[in-house]
N, CA, C and O atoms as a CHARMM CRD file, in Angstrom:
* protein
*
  228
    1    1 UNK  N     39.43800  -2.17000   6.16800 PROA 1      0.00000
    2    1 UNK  CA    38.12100  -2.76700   6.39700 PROA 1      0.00000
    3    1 UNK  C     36.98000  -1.76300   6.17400 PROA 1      0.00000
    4    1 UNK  O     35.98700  -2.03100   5.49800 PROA 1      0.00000
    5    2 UNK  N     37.24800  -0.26400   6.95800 PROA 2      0.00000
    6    2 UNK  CA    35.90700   0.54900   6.00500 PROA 2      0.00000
    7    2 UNK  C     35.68700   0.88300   5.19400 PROA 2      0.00000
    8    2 UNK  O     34.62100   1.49400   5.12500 PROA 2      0.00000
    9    3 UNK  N     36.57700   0.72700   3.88900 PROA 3      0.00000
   10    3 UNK  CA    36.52300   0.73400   2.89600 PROA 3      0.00000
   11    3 UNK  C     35.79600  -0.17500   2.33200 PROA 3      0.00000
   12    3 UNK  O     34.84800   0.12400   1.60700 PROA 3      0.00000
   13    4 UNK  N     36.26700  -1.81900   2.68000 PROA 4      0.00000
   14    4 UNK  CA    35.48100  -2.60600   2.13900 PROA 4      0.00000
   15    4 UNK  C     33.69600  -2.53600   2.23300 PROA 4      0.00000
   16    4 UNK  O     32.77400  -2.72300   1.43800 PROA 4      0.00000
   17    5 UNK  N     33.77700  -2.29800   3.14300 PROA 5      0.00000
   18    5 UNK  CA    32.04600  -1.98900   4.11000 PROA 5      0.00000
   19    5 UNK  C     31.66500  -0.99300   3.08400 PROA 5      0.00000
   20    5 UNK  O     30.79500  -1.47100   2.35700 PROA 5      0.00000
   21    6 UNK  N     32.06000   0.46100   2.68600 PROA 6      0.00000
   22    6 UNK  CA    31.73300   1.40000   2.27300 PROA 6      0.00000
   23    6 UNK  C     31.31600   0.92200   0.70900 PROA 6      0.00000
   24    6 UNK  O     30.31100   1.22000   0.06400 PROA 6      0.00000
   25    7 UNK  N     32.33000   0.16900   0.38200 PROA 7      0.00000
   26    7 UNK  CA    31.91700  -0.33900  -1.47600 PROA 7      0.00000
   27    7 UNK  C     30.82700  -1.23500  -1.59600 PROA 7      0.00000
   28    7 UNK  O     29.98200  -1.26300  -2.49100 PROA 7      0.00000
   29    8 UNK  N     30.95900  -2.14700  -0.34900 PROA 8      0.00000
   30    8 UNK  CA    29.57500  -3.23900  -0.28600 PROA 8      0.00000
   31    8 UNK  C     28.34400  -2.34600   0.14800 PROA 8      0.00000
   32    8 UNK  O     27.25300  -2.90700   0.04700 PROA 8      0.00000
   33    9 UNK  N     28.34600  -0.89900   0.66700 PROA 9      0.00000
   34    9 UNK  CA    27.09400  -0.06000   1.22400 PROA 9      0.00000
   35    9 UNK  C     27.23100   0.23100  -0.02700 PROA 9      0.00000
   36    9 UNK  O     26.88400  -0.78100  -0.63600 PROA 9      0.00000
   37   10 UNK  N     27.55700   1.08500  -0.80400 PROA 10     0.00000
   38   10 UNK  CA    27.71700   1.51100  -1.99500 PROA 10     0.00000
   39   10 UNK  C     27.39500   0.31500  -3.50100 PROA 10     0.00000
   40   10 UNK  O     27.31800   0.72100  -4.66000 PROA 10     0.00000
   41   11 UNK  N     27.29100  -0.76300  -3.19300 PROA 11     0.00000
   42   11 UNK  CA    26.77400  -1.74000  -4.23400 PROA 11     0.00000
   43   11 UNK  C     25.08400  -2.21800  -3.78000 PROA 11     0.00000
   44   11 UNK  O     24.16600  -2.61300  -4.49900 PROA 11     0.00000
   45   12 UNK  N     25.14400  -1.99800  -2.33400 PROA 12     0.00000
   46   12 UNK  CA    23.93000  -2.36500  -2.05900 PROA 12     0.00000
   47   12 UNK  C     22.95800  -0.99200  -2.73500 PROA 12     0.00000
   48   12 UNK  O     21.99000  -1.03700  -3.49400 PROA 12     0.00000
   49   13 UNK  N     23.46100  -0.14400  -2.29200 PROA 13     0.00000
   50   13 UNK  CA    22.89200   1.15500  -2.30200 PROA 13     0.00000
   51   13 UNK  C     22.11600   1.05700  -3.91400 PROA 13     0.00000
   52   13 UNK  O     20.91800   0.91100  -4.15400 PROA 13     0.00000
   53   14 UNK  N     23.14100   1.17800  -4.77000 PROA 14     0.00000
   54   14 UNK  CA    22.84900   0.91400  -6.39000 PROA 14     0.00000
   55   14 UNK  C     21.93500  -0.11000  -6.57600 PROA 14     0.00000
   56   14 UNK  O     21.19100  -0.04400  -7.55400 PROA 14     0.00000
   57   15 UNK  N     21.84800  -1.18400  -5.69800 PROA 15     0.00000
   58   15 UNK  CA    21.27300  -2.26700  -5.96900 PROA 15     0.00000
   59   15 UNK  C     19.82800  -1.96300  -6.10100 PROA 15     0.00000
   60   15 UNK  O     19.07800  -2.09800  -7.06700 PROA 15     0.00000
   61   16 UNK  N     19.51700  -1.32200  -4.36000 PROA 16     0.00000
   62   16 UNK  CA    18.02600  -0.74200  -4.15300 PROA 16     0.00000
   63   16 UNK  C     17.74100   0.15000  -4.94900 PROA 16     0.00000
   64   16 UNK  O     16.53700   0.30900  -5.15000 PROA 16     0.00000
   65   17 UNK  N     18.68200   1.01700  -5.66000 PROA 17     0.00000
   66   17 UNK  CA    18.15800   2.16700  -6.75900 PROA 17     0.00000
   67   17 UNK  C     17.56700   1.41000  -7.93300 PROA 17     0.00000
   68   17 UNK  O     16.41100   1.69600  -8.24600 PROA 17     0.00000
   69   18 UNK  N     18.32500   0.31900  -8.74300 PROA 18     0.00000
   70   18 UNK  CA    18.24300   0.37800  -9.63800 PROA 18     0.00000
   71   18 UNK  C     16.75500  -1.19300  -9.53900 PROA 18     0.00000
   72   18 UNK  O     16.11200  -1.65000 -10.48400 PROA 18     0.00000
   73   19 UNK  N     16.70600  -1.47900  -8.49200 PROA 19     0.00000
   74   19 UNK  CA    15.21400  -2.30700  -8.34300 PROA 19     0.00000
   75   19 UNK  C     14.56200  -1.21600  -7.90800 PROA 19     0.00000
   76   19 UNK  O     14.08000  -0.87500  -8.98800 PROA 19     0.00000
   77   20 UNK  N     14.07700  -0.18400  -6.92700 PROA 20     0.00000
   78   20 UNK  CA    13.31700   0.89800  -7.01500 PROA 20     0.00000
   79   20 UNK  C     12.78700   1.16200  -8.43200 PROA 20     0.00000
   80   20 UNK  O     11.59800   0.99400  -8.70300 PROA 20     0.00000
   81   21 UNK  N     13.94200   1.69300  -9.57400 PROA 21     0.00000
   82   21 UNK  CA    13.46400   2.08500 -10.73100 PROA 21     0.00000
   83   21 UNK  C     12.68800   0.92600 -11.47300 PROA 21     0.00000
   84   21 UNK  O     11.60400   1.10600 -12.02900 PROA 21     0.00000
   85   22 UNK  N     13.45400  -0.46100 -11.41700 PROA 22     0.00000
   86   22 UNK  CA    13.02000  -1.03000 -12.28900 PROA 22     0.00000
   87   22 UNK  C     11.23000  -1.19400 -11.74800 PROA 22     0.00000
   88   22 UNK  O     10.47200  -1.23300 -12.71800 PROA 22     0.00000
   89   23 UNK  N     10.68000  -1.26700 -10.67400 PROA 23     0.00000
   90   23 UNK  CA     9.52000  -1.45800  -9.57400 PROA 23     0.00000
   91   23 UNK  C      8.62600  -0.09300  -9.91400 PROA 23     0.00000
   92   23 UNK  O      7.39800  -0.17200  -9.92900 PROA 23     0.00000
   93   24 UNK  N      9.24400   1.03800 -10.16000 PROA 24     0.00000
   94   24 UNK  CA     8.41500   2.19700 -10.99300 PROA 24     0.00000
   95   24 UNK  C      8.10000   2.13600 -11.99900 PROA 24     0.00000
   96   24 UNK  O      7.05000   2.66600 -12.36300 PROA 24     0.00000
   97   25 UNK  N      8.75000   1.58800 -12.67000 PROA 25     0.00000
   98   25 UNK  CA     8.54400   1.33100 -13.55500 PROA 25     0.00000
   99   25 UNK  C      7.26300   0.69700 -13.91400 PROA 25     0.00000
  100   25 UNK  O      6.21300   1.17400 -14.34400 PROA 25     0.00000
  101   26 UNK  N      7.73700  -0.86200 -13.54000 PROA 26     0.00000
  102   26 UNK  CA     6.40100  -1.93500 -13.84700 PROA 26     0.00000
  103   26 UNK  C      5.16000  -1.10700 -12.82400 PROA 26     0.00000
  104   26 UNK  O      4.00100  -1.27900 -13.20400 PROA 26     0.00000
  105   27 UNK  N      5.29000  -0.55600 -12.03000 PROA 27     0.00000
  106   27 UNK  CA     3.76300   0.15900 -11.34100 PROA 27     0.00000
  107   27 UNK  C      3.41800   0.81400 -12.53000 PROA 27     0.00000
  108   27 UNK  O      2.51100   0.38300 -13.24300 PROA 27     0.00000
  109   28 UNK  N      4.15200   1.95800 -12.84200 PROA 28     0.00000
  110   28 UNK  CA     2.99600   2.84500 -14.36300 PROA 28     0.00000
  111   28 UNK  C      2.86300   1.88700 -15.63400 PROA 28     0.00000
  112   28 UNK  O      2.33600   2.17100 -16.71000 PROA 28     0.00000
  113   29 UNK  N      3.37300   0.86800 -15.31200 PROA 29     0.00000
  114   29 UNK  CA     3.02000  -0.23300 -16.85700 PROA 29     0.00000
  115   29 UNK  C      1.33400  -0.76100 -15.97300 PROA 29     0.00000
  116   29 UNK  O      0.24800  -0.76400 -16.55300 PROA 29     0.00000
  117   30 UNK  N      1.47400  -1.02200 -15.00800 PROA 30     0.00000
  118   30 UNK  CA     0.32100  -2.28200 -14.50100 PROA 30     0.00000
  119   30 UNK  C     -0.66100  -0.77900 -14.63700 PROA 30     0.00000
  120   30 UNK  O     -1.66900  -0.75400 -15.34300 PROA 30     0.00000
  121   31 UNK  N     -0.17300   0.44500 -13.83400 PROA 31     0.00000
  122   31 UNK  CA    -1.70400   1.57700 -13.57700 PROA 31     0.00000
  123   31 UNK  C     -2.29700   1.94500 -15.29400 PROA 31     0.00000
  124   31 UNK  O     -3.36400   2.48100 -15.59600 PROA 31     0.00000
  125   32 UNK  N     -1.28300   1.48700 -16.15300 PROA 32     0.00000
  126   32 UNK  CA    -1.49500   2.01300 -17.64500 PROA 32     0.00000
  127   32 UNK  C     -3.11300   0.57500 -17.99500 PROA 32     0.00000
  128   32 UNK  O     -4.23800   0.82800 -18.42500 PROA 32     0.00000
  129   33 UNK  N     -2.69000  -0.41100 -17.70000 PROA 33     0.00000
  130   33 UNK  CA    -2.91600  -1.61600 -18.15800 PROA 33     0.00000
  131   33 UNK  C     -4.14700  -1.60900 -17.50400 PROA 33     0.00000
  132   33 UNK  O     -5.16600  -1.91700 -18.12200 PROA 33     0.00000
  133   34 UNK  N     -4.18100  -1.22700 -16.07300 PROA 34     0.00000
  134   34 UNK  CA    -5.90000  -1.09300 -15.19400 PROA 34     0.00000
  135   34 UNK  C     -6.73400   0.06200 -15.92400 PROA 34     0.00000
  136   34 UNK  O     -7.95600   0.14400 -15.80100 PROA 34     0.00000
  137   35 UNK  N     -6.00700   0.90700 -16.65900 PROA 35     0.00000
  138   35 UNK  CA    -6.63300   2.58300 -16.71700 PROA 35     0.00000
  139   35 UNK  C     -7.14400   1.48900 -18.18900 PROA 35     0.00000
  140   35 UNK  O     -8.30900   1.09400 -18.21000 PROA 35     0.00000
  141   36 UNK  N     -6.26800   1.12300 -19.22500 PROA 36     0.00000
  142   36 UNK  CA    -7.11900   0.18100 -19.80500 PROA 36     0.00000
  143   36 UNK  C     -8.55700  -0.32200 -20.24300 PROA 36     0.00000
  144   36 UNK  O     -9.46900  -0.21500 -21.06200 PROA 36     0.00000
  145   37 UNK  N     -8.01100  -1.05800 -18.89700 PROA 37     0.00000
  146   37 UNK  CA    -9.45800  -1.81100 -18.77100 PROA 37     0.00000
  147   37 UNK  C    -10.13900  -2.08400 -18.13800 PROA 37     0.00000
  148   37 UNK  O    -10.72900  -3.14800 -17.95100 PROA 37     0.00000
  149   38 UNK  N    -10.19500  -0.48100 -17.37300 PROA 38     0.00000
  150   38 UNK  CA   -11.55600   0.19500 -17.13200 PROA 38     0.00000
  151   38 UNK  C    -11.64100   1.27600 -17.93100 PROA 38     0.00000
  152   38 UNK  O    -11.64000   2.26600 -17.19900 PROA 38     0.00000
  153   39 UNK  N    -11.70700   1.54900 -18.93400 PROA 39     0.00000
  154   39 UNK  CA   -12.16600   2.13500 -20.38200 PROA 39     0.00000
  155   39 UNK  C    -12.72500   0.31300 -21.57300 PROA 39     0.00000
  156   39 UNK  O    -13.58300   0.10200 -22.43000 PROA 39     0.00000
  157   40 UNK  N    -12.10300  -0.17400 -21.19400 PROA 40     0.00000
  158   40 UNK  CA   -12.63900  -1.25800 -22.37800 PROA 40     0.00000
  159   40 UNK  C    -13.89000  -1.97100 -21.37300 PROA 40     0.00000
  160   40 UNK  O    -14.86100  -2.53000 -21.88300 PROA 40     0.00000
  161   41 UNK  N    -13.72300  -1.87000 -20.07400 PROA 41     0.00000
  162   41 UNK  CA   -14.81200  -2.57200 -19.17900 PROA 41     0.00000
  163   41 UNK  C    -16.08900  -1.20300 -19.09200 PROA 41     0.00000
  164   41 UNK  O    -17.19800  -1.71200 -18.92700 PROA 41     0.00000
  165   42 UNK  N    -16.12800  -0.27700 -19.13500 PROA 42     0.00000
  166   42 UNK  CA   -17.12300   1.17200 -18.84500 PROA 42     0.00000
  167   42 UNK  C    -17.59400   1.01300 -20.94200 PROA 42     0.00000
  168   42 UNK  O    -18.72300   1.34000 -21.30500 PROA 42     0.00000
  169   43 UNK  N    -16.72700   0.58800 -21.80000 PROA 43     0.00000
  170   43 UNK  CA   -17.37900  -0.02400 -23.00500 PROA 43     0.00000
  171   43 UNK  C    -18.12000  -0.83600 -22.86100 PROA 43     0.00000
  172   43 UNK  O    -19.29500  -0.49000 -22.73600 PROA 43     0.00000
  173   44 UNK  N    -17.81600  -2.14300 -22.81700 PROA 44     0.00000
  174   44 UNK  CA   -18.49700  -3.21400 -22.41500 PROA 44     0.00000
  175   44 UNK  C    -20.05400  -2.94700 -21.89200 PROA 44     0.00000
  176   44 UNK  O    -21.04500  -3.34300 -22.50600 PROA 44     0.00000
  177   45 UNK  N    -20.08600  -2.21300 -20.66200 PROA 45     0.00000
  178   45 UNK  CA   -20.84400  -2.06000 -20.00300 PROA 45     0.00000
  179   45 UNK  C    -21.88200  -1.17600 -20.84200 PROA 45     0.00000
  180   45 UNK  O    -23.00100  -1.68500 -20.91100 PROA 45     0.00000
  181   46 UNK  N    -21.74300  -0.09900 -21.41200 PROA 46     0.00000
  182   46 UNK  CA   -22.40400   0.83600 -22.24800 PROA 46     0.00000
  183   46 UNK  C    -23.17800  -0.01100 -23.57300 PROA 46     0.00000
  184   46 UNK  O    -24.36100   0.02600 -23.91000 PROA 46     0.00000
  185   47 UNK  N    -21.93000  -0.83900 -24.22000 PROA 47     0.00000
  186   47 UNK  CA   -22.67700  -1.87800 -25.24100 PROA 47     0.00000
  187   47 UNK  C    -23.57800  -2.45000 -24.77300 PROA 47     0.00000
  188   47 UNK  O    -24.65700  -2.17100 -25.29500 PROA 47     0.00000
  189   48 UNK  N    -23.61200  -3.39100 -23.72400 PROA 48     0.00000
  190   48 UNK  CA   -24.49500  -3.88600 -22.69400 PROA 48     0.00000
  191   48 UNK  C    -25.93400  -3.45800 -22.65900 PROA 48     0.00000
  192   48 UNK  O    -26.98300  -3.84000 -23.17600 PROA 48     0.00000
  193   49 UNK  N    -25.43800  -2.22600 -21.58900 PROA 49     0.00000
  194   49 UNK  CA   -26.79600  -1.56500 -22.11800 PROA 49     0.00000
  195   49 UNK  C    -28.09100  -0.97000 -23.51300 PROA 49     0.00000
  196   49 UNK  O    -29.30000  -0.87600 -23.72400 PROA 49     0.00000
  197   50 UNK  N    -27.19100  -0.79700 -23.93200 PROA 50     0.00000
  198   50 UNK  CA   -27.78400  -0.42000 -25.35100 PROA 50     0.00000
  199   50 UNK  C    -28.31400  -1.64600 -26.21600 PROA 50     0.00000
  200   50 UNK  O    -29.29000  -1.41900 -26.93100 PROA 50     0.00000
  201   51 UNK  N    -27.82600  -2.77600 -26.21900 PROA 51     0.00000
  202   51 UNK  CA   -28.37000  -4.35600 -26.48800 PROA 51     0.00000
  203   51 UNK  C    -29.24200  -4.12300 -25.79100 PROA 51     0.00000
  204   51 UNK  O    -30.20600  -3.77700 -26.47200 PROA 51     0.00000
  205   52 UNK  N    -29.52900  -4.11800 -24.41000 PROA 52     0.00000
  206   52 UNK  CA   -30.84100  -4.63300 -23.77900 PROA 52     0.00000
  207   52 UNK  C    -31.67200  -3.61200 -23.90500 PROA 52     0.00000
  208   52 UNK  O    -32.87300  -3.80300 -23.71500 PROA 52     0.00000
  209   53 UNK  N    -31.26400  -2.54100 -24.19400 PROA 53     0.00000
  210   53 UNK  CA   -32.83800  -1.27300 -24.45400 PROA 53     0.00000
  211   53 UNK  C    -33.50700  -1.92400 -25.94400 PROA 53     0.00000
  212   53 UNK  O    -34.69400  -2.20700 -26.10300 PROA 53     0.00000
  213   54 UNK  N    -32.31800  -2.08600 -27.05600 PROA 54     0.00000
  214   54 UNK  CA   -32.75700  -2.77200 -28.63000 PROA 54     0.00000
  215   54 UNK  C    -33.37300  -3.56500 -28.43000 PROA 54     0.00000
  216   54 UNK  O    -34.46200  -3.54700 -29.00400 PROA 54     0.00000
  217   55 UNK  N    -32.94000  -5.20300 -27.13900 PROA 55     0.00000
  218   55 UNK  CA   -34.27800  -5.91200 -27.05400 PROA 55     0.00000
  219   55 UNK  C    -35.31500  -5.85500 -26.81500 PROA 55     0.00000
  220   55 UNK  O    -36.26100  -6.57200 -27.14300 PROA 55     0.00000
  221   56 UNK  N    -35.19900  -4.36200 -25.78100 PROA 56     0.00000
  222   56 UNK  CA   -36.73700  -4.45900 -24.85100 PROA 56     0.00000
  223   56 UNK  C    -37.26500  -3.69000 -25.85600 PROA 56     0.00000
  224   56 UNK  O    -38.24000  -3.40200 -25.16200 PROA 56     0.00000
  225   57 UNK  N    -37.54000  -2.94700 -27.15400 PROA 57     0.00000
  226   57 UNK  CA   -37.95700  -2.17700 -27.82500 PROA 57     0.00000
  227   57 UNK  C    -39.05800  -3.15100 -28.41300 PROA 57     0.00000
  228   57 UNK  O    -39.84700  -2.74800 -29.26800 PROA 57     0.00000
């Protein structure tokens, strides 16, 4: 019987590793994807501005 226990701790164990990794994963995909776009949104914003100085000229 502690054997059995020990292989089912031991499958769980792998289990949480290998969702841990997969969960690190998708975090530096999503922080890649925000870092993004706030560079395409701090664009935006700069174009923005520069339109409305050209109008007010």
């Amino acid at each position: 019987m502690p054997i059995e226990r020990q292989v089912g701790s031991d499958a769980s164990a792998e289990s949480l590793a290998a969702d841990l990794e997969l969960a690190t994963a998708e975090l530096k995909i999503l922080r890649a994807e925000r870092d993004r776009l706030k560079t395409g949104m701090a664009r935006l914003r700069e174009t923005e501005a520069s339109m409305i100085g050209w109008v007010r000229r």
